[in-house]
C-alpha positions in Angstrom: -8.7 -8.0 -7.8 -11.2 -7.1 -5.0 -10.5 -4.9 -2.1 -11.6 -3.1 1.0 -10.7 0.0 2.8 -11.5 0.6 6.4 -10.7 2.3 9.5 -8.8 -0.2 12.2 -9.0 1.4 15.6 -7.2 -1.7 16.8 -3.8 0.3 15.1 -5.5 3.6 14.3 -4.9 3.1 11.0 -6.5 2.8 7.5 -6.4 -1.3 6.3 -6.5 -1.8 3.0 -6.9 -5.5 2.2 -6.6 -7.0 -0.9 -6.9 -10.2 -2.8 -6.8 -11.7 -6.3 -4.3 -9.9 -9.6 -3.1 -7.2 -9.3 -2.9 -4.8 -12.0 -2.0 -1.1 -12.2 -5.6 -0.1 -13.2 -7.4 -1.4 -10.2 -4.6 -0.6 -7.8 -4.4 3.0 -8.9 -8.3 3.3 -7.9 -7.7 1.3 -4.5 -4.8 3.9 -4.0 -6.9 6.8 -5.1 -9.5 5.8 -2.7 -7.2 5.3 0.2 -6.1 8.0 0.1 -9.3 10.3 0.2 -10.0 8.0 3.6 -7.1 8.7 4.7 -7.3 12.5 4.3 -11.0 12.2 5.7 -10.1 10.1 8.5 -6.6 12.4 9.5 -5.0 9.6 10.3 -1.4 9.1 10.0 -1.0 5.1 9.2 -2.3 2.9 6.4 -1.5 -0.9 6.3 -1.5 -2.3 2.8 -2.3 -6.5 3.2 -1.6 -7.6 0.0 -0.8 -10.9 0.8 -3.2 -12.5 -0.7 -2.3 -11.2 -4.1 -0.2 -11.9 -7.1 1.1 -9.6 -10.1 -1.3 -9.4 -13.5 1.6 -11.4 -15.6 0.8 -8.5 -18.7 2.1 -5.9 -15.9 5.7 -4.9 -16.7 8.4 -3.4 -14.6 8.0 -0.2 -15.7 4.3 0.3 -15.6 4.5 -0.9 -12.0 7.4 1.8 -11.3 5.4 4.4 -12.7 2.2 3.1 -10.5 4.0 4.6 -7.5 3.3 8.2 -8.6 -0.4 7.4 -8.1 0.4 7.9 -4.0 1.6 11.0 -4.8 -1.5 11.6 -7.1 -4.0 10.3 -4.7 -3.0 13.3 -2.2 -1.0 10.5 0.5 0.9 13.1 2.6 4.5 12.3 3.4 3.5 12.0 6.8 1.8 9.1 6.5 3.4 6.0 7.5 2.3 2.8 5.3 3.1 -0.4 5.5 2.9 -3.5 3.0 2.8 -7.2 3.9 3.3 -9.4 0.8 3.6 -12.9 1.0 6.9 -14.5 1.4 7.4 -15.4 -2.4 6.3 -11.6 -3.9 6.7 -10.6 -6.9 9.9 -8.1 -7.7 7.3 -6.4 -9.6 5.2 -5.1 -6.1 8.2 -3.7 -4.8 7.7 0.0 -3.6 9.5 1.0 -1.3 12.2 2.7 -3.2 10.0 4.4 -5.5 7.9 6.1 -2.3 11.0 7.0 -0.8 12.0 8.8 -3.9 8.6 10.8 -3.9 9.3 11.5 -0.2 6.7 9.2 1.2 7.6 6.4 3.7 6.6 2.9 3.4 8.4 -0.3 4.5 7.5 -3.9 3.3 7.6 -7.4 5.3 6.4 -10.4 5.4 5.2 -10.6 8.7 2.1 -9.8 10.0 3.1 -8.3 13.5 6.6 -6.9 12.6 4.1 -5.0 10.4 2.3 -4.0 12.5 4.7 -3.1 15.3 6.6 -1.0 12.5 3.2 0.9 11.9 2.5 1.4 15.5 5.9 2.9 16.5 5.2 6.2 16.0 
């Protein structure tokens, strides 16, 4: 998997964009990294576009479940707002949402580019 993280101005937010498998080893360090840009950059929004990914087929369930304490880890205050754009056939396997809400952390997932987007922006 290869990725990128950079400061949008555009939506004052941190974009992370990835593409390629995923697996929980390389997306633990893209989350680690996110989130020390985040916490250098102060800013309140990070956009996940991982829709140009799909799920290491070795990854199970719970390894992926687990992955969402790496937010937590990787210092991603709860009052930062992230949103995840998947493609429309993801795998059940990326689903986070739950898990983030459960660590007190807020993240929504679509499909769409700009309801992303708008979602993000809200606030």
């Amino acid at each position: 998997m290869k990725y990128s993280i950079k400061r949008d101005p555009n939506v004052d937010a941190i974009v992370v964009k990835a593409s390629g498998m995923i697996n929980t080893t390389i997306a633990e360090e893209m989350v680690i990294k996110t989130g020390i840009a985040l916490n250098e950059s102060k800013l309140k929004r990070c956009f996940f576009d991982l829709s140009n990914t799909v799920v290491d087929p070795e990854q199970t369930m719970i390894e992926m479940v687990a992955f969402s304490k790496t937010f937590e880890r990787a210092g991603i205050s709860p009052s930062v707002r992230m949103a995840a754009l998947y493609t429309s056939d993801e795998d059940p396997r990326l689903y986070l949402e739950d898990g983030m809400a459960l660590l007190g952390l807020t993240m929504k997932q679509f499909k769409d580019y700009q309801e992303a987007v708008k979602w993000l922006c809200a606030v």
